[in-house]
C-alpha positions in Angstrom: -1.7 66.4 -51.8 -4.6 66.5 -53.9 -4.7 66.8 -57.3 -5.8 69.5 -59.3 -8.2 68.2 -62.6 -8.0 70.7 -65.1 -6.2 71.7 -68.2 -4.8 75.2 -67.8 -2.9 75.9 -71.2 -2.7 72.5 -72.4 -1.3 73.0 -75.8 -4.0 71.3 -77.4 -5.9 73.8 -76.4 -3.0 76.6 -76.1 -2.5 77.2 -79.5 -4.9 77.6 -82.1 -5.3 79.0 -86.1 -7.6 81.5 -86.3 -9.6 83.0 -89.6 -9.5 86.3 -88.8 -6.4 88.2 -86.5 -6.6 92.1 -85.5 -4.7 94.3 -84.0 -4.6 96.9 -80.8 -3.0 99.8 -80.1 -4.4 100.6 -76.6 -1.9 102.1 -74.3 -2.5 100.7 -70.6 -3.6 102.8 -67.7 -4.6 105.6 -70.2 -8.7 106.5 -70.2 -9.3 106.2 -73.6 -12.6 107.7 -73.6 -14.5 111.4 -72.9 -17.9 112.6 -72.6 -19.4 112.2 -76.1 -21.6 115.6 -77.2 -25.0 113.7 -76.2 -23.7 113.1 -72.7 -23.2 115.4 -69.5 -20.7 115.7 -67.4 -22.4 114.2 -64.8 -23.7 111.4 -66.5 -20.7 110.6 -67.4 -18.8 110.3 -64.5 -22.2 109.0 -62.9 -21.6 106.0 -65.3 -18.0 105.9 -64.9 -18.1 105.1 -60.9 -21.0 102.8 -61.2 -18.7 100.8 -63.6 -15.0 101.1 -61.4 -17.5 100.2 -58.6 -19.2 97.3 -60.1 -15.8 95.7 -61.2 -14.3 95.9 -58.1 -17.9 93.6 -57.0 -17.9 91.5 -59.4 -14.1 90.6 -58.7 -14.6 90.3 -55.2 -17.7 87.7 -56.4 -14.7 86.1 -58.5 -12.8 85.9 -55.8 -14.7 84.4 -53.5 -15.6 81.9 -56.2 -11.7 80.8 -56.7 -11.3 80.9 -53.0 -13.9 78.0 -52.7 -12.6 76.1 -55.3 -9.1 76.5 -56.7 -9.1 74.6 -59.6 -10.9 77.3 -61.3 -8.2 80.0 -61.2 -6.3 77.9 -64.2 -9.6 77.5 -65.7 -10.3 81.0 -66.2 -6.9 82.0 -67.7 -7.8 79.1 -70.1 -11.0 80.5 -71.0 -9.9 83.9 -71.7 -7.1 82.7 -73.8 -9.5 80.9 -75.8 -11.8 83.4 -75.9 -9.4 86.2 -76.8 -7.9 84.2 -80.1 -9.0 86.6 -82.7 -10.5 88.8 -80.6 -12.1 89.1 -77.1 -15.6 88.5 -77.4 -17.4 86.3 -74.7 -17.5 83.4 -76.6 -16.0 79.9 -77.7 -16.7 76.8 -80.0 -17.2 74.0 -78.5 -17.5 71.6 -81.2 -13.7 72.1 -81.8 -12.3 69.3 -79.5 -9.3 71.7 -78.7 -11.7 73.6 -76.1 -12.7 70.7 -74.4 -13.0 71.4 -70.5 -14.3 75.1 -71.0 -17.7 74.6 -70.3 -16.9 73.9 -66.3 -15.4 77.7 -66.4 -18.4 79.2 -69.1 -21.0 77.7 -66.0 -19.0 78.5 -62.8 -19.8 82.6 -64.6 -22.9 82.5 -66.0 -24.6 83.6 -62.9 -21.9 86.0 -62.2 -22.9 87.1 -66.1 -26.5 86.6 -65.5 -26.4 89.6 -62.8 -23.8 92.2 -63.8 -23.9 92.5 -67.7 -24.9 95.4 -68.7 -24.5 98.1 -71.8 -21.2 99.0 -70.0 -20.1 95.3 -68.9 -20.0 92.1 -71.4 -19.7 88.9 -71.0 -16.5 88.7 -72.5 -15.1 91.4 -69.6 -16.3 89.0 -66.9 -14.2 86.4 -68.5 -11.4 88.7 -68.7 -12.0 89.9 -65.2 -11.9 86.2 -64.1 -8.6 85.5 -65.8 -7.0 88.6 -63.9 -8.1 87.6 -60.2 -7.5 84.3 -61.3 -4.0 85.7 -62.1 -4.1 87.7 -58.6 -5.3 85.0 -56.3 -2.1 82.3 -57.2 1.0 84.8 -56.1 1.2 87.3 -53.7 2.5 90.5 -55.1 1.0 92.2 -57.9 -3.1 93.4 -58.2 -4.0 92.3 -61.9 -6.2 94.9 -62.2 -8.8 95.3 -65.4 -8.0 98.6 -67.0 -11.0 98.4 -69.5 -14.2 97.4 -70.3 -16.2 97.6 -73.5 -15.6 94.3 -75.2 -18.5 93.0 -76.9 -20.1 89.3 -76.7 -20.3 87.7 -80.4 -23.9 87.5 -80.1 -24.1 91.5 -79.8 -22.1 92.2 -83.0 -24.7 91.7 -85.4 -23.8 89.4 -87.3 -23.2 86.0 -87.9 -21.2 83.3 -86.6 -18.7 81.5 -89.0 -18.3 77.3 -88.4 -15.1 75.3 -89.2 -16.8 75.5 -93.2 -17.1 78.8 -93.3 -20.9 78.0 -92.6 -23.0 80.8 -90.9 -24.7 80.1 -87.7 -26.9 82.1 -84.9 -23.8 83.5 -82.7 -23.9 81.7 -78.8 -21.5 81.6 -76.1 -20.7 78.4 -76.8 -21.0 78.6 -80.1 -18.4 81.1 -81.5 -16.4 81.2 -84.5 -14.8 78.4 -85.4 -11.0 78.4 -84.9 -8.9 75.3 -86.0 -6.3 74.2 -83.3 -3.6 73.0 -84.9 -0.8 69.9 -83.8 1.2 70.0 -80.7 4.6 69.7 -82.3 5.5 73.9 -82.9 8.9 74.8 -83.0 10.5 77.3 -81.9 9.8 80.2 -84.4 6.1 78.5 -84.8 5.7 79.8 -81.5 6.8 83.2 -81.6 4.9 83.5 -85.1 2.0 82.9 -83.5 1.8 84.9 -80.3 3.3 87.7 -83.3 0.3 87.1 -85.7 -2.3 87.2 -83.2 -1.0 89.1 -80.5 1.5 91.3 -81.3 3.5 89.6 -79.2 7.8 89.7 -79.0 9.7 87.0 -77.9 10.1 88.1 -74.5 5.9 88.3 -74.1 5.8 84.9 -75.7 8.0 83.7 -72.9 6.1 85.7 -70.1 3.1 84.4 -71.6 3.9 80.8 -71.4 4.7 81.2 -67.8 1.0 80.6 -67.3 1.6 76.9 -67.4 3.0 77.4 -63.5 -0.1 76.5 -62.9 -2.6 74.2 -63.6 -3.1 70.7 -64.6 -3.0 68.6 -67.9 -6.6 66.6 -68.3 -5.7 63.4 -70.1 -9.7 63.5 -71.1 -9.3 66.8 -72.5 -6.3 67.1 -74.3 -4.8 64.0 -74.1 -1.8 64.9 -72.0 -1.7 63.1 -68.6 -0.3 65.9 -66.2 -2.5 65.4 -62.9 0.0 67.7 -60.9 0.8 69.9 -64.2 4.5 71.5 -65.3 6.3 71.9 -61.8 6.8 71.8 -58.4 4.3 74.1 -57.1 1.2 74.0 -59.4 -1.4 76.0 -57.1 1.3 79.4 -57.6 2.2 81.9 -60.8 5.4 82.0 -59.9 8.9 81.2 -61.8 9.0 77.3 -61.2 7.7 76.7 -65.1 11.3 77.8 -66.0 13.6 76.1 -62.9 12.1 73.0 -64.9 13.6 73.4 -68.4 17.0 76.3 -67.3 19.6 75.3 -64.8 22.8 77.1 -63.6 25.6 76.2 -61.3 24.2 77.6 -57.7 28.0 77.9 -57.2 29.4 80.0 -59.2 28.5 84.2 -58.9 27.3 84.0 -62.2 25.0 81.0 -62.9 24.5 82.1 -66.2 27.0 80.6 -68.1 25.5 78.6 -71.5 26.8 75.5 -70.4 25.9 75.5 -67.0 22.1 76.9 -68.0 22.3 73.2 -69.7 24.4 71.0 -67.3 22.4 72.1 -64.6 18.9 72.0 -65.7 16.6 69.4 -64.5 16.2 66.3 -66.8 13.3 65.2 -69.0 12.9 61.8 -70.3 10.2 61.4 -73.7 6.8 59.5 -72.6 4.1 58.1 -74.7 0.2 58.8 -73.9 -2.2 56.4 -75.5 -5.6 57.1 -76.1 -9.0 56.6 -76.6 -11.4 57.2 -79.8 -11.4 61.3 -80.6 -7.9 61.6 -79.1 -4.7 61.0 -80.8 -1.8 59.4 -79.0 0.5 62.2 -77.6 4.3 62.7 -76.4 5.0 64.1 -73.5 8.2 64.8 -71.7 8.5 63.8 -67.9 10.6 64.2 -65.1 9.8 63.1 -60.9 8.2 65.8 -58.5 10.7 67.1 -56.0 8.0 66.5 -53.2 6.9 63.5 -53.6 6.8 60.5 -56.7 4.3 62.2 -58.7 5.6 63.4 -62.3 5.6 66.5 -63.6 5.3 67.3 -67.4 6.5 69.4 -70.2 5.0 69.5 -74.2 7.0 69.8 -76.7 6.5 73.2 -77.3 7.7 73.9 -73.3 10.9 72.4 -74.4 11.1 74.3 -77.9 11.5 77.4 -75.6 14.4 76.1 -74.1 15.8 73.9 -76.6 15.8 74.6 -80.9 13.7 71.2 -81.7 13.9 72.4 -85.9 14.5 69.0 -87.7 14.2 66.6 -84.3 10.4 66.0 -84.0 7.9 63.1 -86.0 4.8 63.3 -87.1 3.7 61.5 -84.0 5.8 64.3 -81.8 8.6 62.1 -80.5 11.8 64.0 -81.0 15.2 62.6 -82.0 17.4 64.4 -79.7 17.8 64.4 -75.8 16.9 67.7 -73.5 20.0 66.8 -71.6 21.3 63.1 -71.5 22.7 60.7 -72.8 23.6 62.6 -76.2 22.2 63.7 -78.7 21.4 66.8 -76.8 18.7 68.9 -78.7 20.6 72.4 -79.3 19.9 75.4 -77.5 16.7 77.5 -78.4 18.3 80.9 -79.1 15.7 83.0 -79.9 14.1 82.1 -76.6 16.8 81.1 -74.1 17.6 84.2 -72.4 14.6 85.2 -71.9 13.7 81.7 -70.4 17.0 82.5 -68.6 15.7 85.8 -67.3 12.6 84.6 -65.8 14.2 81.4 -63.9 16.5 84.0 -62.2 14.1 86.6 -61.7 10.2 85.9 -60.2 9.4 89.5 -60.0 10.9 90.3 -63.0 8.7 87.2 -64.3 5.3 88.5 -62.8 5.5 91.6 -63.7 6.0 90.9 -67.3 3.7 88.1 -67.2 1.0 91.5 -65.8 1.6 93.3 -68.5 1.2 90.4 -71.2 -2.5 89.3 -70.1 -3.1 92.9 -70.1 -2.7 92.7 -73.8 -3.6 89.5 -74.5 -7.2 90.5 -72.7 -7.6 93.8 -75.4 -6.9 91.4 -78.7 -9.0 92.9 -81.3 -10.1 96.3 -80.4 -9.0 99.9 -81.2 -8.2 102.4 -78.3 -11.4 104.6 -79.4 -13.6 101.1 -78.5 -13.1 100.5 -74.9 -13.6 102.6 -71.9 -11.3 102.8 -68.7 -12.1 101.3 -65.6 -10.8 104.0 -62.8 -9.9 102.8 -59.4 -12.9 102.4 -57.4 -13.4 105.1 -54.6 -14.5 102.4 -52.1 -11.8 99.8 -53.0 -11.9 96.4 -49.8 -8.8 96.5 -48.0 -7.9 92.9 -49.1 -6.0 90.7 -46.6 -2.2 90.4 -47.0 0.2 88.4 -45.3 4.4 89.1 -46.0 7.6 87.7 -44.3 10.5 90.3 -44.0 13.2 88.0 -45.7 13.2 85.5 -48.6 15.7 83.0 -46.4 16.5 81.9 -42.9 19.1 80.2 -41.1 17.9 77.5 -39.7 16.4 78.1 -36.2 16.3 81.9 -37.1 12.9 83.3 -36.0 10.7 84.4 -39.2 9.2 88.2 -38.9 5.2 87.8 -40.5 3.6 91.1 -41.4 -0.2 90.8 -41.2 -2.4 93.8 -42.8 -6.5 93.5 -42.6 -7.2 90.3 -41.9 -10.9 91.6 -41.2 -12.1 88.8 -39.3 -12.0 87.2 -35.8 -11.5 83.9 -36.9 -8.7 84.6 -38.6 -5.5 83.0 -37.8 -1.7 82.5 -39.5 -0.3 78.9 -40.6 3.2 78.3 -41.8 2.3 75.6 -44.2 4.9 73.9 -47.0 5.1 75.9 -50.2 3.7 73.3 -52.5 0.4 72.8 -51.2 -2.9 74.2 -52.1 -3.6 77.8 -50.7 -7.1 77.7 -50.2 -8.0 74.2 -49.3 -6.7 72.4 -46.1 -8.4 69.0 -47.0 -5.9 66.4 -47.7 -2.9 68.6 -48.3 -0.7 68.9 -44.9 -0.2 69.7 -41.7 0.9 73.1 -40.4 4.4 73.3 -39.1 3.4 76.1 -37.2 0.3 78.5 -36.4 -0.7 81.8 -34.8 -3.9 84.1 -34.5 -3.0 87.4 -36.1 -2.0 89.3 -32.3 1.0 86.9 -32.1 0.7 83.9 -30.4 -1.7 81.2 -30.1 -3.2 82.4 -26.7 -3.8 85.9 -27.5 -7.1 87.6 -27.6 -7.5 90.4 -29.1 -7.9 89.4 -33.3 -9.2 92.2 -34.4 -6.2 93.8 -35.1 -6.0 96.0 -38.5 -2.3 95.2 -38.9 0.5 93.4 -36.8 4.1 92.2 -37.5 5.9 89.6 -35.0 8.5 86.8 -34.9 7.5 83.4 -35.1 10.0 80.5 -33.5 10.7 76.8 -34.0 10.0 76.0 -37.8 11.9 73.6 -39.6 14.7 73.4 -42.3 12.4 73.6 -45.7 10.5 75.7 -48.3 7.4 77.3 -46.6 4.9 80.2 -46.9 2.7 82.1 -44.3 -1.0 81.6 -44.9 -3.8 83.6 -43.7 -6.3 81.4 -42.9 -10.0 81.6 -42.0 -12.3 79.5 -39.9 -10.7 76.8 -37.3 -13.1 74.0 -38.5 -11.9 71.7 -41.3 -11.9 72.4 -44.4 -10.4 76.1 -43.9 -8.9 78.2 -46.7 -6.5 80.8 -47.3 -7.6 84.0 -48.0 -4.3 85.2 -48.3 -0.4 83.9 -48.4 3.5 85.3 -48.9 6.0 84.7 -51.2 7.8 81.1 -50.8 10.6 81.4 -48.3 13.3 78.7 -47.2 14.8 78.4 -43.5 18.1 76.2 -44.0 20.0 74.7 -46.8 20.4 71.4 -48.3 24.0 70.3 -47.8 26.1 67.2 -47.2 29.9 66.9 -46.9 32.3 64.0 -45.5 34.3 64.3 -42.1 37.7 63.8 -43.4 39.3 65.2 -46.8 41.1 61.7 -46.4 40.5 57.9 -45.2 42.6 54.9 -44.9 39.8 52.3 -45.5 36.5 52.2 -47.1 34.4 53.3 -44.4 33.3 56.6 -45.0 30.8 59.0 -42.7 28.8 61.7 -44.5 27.1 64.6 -42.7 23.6 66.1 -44.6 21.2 68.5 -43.5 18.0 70.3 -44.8 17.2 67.1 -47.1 13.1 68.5 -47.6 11.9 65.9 -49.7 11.4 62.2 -49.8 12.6 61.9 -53.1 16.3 63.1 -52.1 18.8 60.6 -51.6 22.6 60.2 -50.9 25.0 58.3 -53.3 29.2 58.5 -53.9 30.3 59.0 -57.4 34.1 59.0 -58.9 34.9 62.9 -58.2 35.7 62.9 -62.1 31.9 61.9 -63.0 28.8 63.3 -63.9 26.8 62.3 -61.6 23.2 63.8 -63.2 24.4 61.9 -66.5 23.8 58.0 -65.2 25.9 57.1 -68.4 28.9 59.0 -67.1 29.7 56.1 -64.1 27.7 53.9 -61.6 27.5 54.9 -57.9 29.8 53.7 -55.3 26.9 53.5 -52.5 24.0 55.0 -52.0 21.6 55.2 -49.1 18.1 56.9 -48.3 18.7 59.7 -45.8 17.6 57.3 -42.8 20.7 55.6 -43.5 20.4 52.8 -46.1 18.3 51.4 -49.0 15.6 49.8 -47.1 14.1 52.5 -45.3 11.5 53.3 -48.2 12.8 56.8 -48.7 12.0 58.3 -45.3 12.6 61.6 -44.8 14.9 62.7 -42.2 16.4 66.5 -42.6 19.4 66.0 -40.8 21.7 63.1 -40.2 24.9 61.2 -40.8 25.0 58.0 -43.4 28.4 55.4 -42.9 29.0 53.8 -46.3 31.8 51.1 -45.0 33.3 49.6 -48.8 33.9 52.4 -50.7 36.8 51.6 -52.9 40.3 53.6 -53.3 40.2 56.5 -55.0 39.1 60.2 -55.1 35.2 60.4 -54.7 32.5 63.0 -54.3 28.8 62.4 -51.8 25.7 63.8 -53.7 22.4 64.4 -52.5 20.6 63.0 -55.4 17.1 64.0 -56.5 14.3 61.4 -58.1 15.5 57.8 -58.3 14.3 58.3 -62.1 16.9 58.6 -64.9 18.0 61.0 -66.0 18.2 61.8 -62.1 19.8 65.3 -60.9 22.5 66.3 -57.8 20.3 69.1 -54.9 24.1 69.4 -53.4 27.6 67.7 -53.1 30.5 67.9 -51.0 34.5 68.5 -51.7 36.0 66.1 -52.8 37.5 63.3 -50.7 40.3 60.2 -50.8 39.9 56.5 -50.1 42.9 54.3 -49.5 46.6 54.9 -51.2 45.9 57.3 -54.1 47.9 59.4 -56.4 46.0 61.7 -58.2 45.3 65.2 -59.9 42.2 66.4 -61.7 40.5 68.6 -62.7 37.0 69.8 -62.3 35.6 70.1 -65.7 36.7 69.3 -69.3 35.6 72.6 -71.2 36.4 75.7 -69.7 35.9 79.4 -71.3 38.7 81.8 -71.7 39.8 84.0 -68.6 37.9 80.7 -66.3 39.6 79.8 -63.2 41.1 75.8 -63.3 40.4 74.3 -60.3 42.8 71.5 -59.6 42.7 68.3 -56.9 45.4 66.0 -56.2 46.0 63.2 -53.7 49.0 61.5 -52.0 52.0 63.6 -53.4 55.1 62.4 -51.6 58.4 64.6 -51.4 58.9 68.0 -50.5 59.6 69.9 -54.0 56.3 68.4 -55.6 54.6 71.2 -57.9 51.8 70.8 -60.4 52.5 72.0 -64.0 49.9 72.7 -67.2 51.4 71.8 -70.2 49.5 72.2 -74.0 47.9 68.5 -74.2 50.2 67.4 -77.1 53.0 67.4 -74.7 54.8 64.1 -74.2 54.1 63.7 -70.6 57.3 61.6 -70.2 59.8 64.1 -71.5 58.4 67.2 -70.7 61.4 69.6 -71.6 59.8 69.1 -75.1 57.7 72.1 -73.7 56.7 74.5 -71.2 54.1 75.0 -69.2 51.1 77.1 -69.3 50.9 78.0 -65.5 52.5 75.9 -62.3 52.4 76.2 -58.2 53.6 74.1 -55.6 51.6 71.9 -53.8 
């Protein structure tokens, strides 16, 4: 796959100090303004449908320029961000080293800039504009529309510009006021403080907000984070990956959203050092393996601080004292952030929507509702291409239903590509697993159809979305794509609950990812803490540990010494510690055993216990729970809490 080189939201860049901080009141999708006594009627609608009309060119011109060159989505939600830090207003210092990597964004829309501002359009709109389609163009089910324009460039205020001294200098684009970014290393209420001060945010559009790090990339040479394939698994979409990566939750249960499980079952992040050169302090990042492949995958330590309370736990030089998950100490668990966290790992839609609204406001920082003018829906809106599958899963070998709607072209065609890989660049990023032109099949003729929805067969256990792709020449793009969807589901389990000797056979399927492998714990271990027990065996999927981590989706694995005792086969992801379990089987027996168990150590009141045991002999065996100071050889000392025959 390859890599994206840019620095959306690093928090070198992400959070800044500011001199000045205002306030808004506007209410979305309102007009806020009427004709004014000097102006007619007509002139004023006049110039109200020149300016929905223009915005829906220019963002088409935005569109076109992101669909040529991905990076730049990330790049222009940066740039706004920066730009809207004490107000919106077309411009940015770029002395301060904290805006490093702006100027690539600044000159990808100055001749956008050049041709469409206006007295109704600024410079600081277009950038505002660019962060919405930038928005719109990396998920596949909300508009991020601009609802006003009216901002005004720093350079048309009249006055000056202040510098980091308070020293006053000609206003420029690149040459704005001077805001300070401050360290790294905010905690938890830091945070919320301030989105508060300088947004008006709550804790729940702090969190929304922050989901911007889904995509994007960490520039070592910017910000001196090293994140080449940014915070999770799928960097090219908005989408709700940012928080799979720091909230967990047991899949197995019908409520995952038990405290303890959110933390058992989150992925694990391991503290890493970044040197660097002159102009660059040294940083701490935290890191974990990609779930595609052996890239890594990074979090700041103000991405933890949402998840986990950090107040106390982190140096000068940002290492932190405590452990995100293993081996203890565990940081405690951010409070004031957690469920919303919680919320949006659960919920993607939930998660866009909010994130919508958010850069809606973030966009309008600094301006009254009497100083900006609504941008109505154009009358000649373009009937964008979409692309939607009818179900978020499949069985495996279950046909997928694609729903095409204007794909306005004749050399437009459909690709079922992996989920992870760039949308709108085919160089160097994978194969299709399978195609279609828009009629159906890949022998049809007639592609000019305005809509169409049919099944297509054959593809694979994995994680996939349906592209809409143009031209059939290398390097094609995506002009549109679906939601992710998965067809199978990782599992493994043995063939017997019981075997006389050591050898035992395992049965997996849906293994998607070369970093997966198979491995036997003690059923009583942890098997994502490595300090909890070693392995009993392990094994790539192809079937032992010298196949160099090939991938195959389905198979059997023999593990021939595994030693008595009750055990439990995991399919293990990253060969990194701390490493985490995808799936795991029942529990199983090796050799004469006598056992019970239990599967946990802590459970919450009204929980159900659930209890193994192994090799009871007799007829009138029964299991008993007795308080834990009973004697366990003269039981009558007591009674028991609950019992049940075998």
């Amino acid at each position: 796959m390859a890599n994206l080189r840019c620095a959306a939201f690093s928090l070198s860049s992400f959070f800044a100090l500011v001199s000045t901080s205002h306030s808004t009141s506007i209410q979305h999708g309102l007009p806020l303004t009427s004709p004014v006594a000097d102006e007619a009627p007509d002139t004023y609608h006049s110039r109200h449908l020149n300016i929905a009309n223009s915005v829906e060119s220019i963002r088409e011109e935005i569109r076109e320029l992101i669909r040529n060159n991905s990076v730049l989505a990330p790049k222009f939600l940066r740039l706004a961000f920066h730009d809207c830090i004490g107000g919106c207003d077309g411009c940015v210092d770029m002395t301060e080293p904290g805006n490093d990597g702006l100027a690539i964004p600044m000159a990808t829309l100055s001749g956008v800039v050049s041709k469409w501002k206006n007295s109704d359009i600024s410079r600081a709109d277009i950038w505002s504009l660019a962060a919405m389609v930038g928005a719109e163009l990396t998920q596949a089910s909300h508009d991020f529309r601009l609802d006003y324009v009216g901002r005004v460039d720093c350079e048309d205020t009249g006055r000056e510009c202040l510098g980091k001294n308070f020293n006053r200098r000609e206003c420029r684009q690149d040459l704005g006021d001077a805001r300070s970014i401050p360290g790294t290393n905010l905690l938890v209420h830091e945070i919320l403080d301030f989105f508060s001060d300088n947004f008006g945010f709550d804790a729940q559009e702090t969190v929304a907000l922050m989901g911007a790090h889904s995509i994007g990339t960490a520039s070592q040479e910017n910000s001196g984070f090293n994140g080449p394939v940014g915070w999770d698994n799928t960097n090219y979409f908005l989408d709700n990956d940012y928080y799979k990566m720091l909230i967990g939750g047991d899949p197995n249960k019908d409520d995952p959203k038990v405290l303890e499980d959110l933390i058992e079952f989150a992925p694990g992040w391991t503290q890493q050092s970044i040197a660097n050169g002159p102009g660059i302090p040294n940083r701490i990042q935290w890191t974990r393996g990609r779930t595609q492949d052996a890239a890594r995958i990074i979090s700041l330590n103000t991405d933890i601080g949402l998840a986990r309370d950090l107040t106390g736990e982190i140096a000068r030089n940002g290492n932190v004292s405590c452990n995100f998950k293993n081996p203890a100490p565990r940081c405690p668990v951010a409070s004031q952030t957690l469920d919303w966290m919680t919320t949006y790992r659960y919920d993607e839609e939930k998660f866009l929507e909010d994130f919508e609204n958010v850069l809606k406001k973030m966009i309008i920082a600094g301006y009254s509702e009497t100083e900006l003018t609504y941008v109505s829906p154009s009358l000649f809106p373009l009937a964008l291409p979409k692309i939607s599958v009818a179900q978020a899963s499949y069985t495996s070998g279950q046909s997928v239903k694609v729903t095409v709607e204007n794909p306005n072209g004749d050399r437009v065609w459909i690709a079922i590509r992996r989920q992870d890989i760039s949308p709108h660049n085919s160089t160097g990023s994978g194969n299709s697993e399978a195609w279609s032109y828009v009629c159906g099949s890949t022998t049809c003729i007639d592609q000019l159809l305005v809509s169409n929805s049919f099944d297509i067969d054959d593809i694979g256990d994995g994680l996939w979305r349906a592209y809409l792709m143009k031209d059939m020449t290398a390097p094609y793009k995506a002009i549109a794509f679906s939601t992710s969807f998965s067809v199978g589901s990782t599992f493994i389990s043995s063939s017997r609950a019981r075997y006389e000797s050591g050898a035992v056979s395992l049965s997996f399927a849906n293994i998607w990812s070369s970093r997966f492998w198979i491995t036997v714990f003690r059923a009583n271990s942890n098997p994502d803490n490595p300090q909890s027990g070693s392995p009993e065996a392990w094994a790539w999927p192809c079937g032992d540990q010298a196949c160099n981590g090939d991938t195959m989706s389905s198979g059997e694995v023999t593990f021939n010494n595994i030693g008595d005792g009750v055990w439990r086969a995991f399919v293990m992801l990253d060969m990194y510690s701390p490493y985490e379990s995808v799936a795991f089987s029942k529990t199983f027996a090796v050799g004469v055993v006598d056992q019970i168990f239990v599967d946990k150590d802590i459970y919450n009141v009204g929980d159900n216990v659930e209890v193994s045991f192994y090799n009871p002999t007799g007829a009138r065996i029964w299991i008993g729970v007795y308080p834990a100071s009973s004697d366990p050889s003269n039981l009558q000392q007591g009674s028991t809490a609950a019992w049940s025959w075998t």
